[in-house]
DRENLOTI-702126 format. One record per residue: residue number from 1; x, y negated, z negated of N, C-alpha, C in turn; residue in one letter. Coordinates in nm, 3 decimals, m for minus. Each point is the difference from the previous one (the first is absolute). Layout:
! DRENLOTI-702126
{voba NUM	nu X	nv Y	nw Z	cau X	cav Y	caw Z	cu X	cv Y	cw Z	keza A} $
...
END
This chain:
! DRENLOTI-702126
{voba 1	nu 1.685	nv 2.125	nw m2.089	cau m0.057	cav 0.019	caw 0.132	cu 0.091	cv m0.065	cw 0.103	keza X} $
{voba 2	nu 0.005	nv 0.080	nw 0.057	cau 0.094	cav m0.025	caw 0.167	cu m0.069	cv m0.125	cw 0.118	keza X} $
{voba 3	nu 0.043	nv m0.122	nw 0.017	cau m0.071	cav m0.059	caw 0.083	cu 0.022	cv 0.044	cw 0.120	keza X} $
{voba 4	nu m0.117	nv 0.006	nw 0.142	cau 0.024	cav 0.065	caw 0.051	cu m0.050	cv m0.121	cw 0.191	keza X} $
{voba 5	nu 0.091	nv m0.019	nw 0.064	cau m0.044	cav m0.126	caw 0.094	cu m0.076	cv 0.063	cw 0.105	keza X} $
{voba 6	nu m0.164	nv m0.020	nw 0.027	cau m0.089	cav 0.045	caw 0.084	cu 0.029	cv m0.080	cw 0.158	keza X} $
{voba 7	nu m0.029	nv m0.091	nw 0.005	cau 0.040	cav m0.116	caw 0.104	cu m0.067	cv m0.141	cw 0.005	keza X} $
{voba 8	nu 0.087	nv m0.072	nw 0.065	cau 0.028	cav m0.146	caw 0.001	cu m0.203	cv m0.055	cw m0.096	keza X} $
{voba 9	nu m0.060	nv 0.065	nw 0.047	cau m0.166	cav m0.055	caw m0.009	cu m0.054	cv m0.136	cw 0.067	keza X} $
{voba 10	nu 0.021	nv m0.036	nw 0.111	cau m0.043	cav m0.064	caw 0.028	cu m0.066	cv m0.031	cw 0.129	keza X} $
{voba 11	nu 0.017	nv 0.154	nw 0.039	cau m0.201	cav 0.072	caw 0.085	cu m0.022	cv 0.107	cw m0.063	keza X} $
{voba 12	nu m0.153	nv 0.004	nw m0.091	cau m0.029	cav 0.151	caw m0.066	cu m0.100	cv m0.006	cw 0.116	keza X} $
{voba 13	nu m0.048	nv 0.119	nw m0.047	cau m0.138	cav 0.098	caw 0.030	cu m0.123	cv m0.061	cw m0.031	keza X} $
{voba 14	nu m0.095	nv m0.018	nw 0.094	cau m0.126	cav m0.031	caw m0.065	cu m0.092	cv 0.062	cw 0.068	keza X} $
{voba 15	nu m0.142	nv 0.036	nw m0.093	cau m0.111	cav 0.079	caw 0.055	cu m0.078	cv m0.099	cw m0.007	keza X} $
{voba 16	nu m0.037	nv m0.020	nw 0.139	cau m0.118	cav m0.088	caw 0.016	cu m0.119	cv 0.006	cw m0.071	keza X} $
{voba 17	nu m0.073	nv m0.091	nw m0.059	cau m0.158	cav 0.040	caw m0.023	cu m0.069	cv m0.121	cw 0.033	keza X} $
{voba 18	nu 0.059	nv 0.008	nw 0.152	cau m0.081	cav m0.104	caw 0.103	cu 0.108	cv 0.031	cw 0.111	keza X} $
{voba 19	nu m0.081	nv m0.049	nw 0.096	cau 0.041	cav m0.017	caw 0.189	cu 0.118	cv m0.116	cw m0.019	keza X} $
{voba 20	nu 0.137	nv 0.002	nw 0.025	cau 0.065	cav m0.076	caw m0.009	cu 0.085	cv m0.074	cw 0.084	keza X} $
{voba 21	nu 0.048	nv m0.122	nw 0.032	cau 0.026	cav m0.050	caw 0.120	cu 0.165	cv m0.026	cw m0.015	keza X} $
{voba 22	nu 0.096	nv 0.038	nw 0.118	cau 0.104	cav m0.026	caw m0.013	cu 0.040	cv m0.182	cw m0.045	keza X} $
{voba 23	nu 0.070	nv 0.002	nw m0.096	cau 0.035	cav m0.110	caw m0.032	cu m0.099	cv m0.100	cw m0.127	keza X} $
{voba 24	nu m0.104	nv 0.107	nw m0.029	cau m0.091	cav m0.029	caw m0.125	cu 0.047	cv 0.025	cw m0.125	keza X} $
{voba 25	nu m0.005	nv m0.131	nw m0.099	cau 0.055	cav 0.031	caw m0.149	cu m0.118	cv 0.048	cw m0.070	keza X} $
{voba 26	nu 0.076	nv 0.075	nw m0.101	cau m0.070	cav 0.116	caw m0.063	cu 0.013	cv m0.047	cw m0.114	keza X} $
{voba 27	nu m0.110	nv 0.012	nw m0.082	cau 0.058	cav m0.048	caw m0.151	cu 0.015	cv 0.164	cw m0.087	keza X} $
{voba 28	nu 0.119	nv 0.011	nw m0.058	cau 0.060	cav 0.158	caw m0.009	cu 0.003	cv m0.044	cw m0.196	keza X} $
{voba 29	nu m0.118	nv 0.048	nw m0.065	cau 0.030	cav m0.041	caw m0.182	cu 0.041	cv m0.139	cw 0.016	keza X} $
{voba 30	nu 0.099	nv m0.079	nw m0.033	cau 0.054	cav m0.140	caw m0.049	cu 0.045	cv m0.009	cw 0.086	keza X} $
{voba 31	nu 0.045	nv 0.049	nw 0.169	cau 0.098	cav m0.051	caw 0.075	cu m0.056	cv 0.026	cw 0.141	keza X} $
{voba 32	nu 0.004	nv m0.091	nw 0.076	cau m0.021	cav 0.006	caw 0.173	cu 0.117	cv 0.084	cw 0.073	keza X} $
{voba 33	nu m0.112	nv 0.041	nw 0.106	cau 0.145	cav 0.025	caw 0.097	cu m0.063	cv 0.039	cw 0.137	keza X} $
{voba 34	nu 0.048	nv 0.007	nw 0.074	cau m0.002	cav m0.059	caw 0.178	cu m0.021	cv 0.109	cw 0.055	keza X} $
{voba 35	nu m0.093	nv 0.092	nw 0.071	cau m0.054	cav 0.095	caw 0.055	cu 0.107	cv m0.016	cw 0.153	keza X} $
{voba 36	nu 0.116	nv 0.100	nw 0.023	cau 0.080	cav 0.030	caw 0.096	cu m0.069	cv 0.026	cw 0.134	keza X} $
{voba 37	nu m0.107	nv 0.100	nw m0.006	cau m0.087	cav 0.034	caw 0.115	cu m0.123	cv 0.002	cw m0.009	keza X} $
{voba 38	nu m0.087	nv 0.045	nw 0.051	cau m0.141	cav 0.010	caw m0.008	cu m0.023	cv 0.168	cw m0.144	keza X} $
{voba 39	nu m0.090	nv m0.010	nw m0.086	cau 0.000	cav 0.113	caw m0.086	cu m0.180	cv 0.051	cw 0.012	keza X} $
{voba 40	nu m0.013	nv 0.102	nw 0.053	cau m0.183	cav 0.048	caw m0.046	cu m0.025	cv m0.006	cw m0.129	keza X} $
{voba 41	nu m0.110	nv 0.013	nw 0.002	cau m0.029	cav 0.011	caw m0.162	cu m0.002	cv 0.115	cw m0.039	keza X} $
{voba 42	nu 0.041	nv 0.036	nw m0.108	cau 0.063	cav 0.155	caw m0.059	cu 0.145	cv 0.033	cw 0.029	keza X} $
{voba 43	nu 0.080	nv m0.102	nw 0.090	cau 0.104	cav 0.056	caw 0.060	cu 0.054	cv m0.054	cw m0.055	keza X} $
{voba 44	nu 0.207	nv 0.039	nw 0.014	cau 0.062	cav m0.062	caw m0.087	cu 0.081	cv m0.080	cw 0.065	keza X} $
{voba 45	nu 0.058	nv m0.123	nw 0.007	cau 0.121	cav m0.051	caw 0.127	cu 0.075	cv m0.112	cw m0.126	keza X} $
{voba 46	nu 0.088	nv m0.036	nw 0.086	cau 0.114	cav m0.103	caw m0.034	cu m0.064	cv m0.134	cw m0.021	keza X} $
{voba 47	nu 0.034	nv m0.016	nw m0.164	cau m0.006	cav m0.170	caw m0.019	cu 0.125	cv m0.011	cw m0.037	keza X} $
{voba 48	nu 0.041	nv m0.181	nw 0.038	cau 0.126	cav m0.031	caw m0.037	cu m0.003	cv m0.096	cw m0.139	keza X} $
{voba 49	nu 0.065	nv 0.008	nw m0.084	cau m0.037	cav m0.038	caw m0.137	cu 0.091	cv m0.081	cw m0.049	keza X} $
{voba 50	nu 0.132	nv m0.055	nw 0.099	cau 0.048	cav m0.117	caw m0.015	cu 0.074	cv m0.098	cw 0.118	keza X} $
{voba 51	nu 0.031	nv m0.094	nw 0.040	cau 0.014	cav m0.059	caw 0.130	cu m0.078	cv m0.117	cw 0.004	keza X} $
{voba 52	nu 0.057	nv m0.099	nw 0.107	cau m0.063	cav m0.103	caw m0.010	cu m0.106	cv m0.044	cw 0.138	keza X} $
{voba 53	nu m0.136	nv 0.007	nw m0.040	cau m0.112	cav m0.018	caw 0.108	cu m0.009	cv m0.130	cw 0.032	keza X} $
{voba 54	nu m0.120	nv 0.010	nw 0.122	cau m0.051	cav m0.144	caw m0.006	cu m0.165	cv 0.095	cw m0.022	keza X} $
{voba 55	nu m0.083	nv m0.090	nw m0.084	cau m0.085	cav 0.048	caw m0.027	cu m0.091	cv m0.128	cw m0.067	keza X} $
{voba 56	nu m0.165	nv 0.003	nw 0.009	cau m0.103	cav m0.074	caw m0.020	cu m0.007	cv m0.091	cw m0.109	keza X} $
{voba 57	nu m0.006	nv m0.108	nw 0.010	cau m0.011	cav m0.070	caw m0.160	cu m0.109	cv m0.123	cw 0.059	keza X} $
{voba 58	nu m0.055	nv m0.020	nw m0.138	cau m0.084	cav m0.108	caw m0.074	cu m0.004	cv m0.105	cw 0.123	keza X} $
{voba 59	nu m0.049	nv m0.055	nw 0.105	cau 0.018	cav m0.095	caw 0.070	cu 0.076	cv m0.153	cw m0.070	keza X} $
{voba 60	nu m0.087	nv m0.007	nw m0.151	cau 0.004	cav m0.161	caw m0.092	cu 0.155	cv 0.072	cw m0.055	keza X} $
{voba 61	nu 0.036	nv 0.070	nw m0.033	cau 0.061	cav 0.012	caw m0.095	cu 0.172	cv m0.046	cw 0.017	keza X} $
{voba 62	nu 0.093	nv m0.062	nw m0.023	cau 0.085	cav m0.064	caw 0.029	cu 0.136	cv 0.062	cw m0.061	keza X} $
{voba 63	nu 0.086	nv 0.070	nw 0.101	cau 0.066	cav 0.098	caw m0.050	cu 0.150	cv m0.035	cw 0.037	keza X} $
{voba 64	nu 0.067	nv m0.007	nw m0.127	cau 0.163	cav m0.064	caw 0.011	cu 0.066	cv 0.144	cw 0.003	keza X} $
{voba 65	nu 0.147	nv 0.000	nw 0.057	cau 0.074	cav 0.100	caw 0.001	cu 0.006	cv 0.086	cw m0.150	keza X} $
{voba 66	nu 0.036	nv 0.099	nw m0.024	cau m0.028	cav 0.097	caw m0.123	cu m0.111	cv m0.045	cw m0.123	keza X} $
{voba 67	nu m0.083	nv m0.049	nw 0.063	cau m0.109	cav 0.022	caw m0.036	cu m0.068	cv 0.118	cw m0.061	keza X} $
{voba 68	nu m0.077	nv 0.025	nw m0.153	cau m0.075	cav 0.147	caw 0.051	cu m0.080	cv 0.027	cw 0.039	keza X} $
{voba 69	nu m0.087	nv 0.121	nw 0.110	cau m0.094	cav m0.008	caw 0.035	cu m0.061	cv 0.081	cw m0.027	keza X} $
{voba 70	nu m0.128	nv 0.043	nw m0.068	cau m0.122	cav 0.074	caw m0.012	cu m0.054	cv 0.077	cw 0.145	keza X} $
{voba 71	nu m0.020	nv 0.135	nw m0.039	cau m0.129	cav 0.024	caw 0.104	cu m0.120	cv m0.016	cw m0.031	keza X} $
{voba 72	nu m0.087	nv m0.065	nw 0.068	cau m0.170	cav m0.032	caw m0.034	cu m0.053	cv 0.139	cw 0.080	keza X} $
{voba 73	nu m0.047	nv 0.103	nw m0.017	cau m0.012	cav 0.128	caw 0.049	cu m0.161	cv m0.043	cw 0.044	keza X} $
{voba 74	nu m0.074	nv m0.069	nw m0.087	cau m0.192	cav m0.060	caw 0.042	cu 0.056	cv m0.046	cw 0.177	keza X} $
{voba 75	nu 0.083	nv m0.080	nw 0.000	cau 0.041	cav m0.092	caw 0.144	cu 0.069	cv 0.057	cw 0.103	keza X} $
{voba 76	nu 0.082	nv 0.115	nw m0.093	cau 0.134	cav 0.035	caw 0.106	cu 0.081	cv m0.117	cw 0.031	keza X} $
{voba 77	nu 0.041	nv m0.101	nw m0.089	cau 0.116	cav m0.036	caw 0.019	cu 0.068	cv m0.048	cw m0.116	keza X} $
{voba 78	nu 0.122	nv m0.097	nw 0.010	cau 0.032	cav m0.051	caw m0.096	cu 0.011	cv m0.090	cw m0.053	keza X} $
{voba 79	nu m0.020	nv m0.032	nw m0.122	cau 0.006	cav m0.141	caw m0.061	cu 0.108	cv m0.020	cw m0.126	keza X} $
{voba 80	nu 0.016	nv m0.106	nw m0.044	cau 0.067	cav m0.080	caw m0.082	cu m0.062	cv 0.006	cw m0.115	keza X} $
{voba 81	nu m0.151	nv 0.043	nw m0.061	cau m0.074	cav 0.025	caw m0.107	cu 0.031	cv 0.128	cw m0.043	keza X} $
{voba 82	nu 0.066	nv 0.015	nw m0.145	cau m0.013	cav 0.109	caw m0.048	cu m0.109	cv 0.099	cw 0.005	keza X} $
{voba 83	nu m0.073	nv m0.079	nw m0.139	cau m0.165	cav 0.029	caw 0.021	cu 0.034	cv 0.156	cw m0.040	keza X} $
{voba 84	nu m0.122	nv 0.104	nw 0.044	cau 0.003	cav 0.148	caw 0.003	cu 0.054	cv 0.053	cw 0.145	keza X} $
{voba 85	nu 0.078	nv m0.104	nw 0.034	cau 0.112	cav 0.073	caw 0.115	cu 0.101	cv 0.072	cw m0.047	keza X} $
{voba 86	nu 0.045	nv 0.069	nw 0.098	cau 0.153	cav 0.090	caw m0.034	cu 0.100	cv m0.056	cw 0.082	keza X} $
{voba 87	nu 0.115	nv m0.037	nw m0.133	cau 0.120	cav m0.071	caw 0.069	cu 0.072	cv 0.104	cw 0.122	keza X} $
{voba 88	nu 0.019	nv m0.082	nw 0.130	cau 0.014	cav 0.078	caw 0.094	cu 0.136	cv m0.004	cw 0.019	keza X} $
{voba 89	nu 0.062	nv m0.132	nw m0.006	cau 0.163	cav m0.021	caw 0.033	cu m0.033	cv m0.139	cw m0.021	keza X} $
{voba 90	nu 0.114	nv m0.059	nw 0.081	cau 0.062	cav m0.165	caw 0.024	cu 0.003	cv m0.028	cw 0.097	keza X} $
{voba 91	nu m0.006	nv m0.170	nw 0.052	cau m0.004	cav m0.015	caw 0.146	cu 0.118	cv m0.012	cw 0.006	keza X} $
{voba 92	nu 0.028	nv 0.048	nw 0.125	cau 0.136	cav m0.004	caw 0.096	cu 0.041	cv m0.107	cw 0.025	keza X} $
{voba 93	nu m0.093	nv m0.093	nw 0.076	cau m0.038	cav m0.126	caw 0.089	cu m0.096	cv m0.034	cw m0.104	keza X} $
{voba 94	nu 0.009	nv m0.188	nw 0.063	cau m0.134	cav m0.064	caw m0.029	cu m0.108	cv 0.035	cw 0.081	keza X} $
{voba 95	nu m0.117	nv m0.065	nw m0.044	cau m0.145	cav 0.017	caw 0.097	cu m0.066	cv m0.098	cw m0.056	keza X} $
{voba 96	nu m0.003	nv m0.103	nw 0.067	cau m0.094	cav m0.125	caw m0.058	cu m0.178	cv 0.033	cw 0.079	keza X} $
{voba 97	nu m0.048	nv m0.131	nw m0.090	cau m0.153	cav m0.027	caw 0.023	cu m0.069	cv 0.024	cw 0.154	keza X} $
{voba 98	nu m0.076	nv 0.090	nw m0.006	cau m0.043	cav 0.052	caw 0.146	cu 0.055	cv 0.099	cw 0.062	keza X} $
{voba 99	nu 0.119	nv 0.068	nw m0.053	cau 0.100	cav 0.129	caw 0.055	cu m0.113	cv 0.075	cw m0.035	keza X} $
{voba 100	nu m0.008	nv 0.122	nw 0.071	cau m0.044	cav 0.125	caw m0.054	cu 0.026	cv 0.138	cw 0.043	keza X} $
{voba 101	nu 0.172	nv m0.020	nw m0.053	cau 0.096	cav 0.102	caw m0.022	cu 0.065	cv m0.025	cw m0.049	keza X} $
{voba 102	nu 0.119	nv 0.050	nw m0.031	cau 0.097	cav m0.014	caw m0.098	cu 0.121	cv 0.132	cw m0.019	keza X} $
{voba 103	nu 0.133	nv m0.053	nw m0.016	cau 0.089	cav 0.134	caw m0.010	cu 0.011	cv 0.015	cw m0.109	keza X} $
{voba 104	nu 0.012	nv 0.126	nw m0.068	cau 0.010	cav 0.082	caw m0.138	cu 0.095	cv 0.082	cw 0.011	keza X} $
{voba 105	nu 0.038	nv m0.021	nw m0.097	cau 0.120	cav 0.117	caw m0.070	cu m0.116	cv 0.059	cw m0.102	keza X} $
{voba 106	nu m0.045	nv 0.153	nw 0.059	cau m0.067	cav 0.046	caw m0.039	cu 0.028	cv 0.109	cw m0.187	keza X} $
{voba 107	nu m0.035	nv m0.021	nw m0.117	cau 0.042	cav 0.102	caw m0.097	cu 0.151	cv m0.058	cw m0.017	keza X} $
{voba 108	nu m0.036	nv m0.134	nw m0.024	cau 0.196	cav m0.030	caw m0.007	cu m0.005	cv m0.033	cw m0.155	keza X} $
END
């Protein structure tokens, strides 16, 4: 079989099955990714599926540079607990006690 190069992948297609807000992570099977624009529900638009965000985490949770981070999908954000989270990426940056954000290298 002939391999055959589709492109780079790192904004697919997604069909909403919810009202979606530009700049909302999506949990996509095992992997997040960053809603480009606003998407209706039923419709299909641009998520970006690798890049580095700033995005919601754990207020307590105490986060050193390449760190890994979980998405908690119950919270919408992220934490440092595995748990039945899905590994999302690594931190970029630190984010100490009381931050509640954090940069990710998202699917790294």
């Amino acid at each position: 079989m002939t391999t055959k190069y589709i492109m780079s992948g790192e904004v697919i297609d997604y069909v909403a099955t919810g009202t979606i807000t530009s700049g909302q992570v999506i949990l996509i099977g095992n992997r997040i990714g960053v809603a480009l624009a606003p998407i209706a529900n039923g419709s299909t638009g641009a998520v970006r599926m690798l890049g580095v965000f700033t995005i919601a985490k754990l207020s307590t949770d105490v986060v050193a540079a390449g760190d890994l981070l979980y998405w908690d999908a119950g919270n919408s954000r992220l934490t440092t607990t595995a748990s039945t989270h899905k590994l999302a990426g690594y931190a970029f940056t630190a984010a100490g006690n009381g931050v509640t954000t954090v940069e990710i290298s998202i699917n790294a």
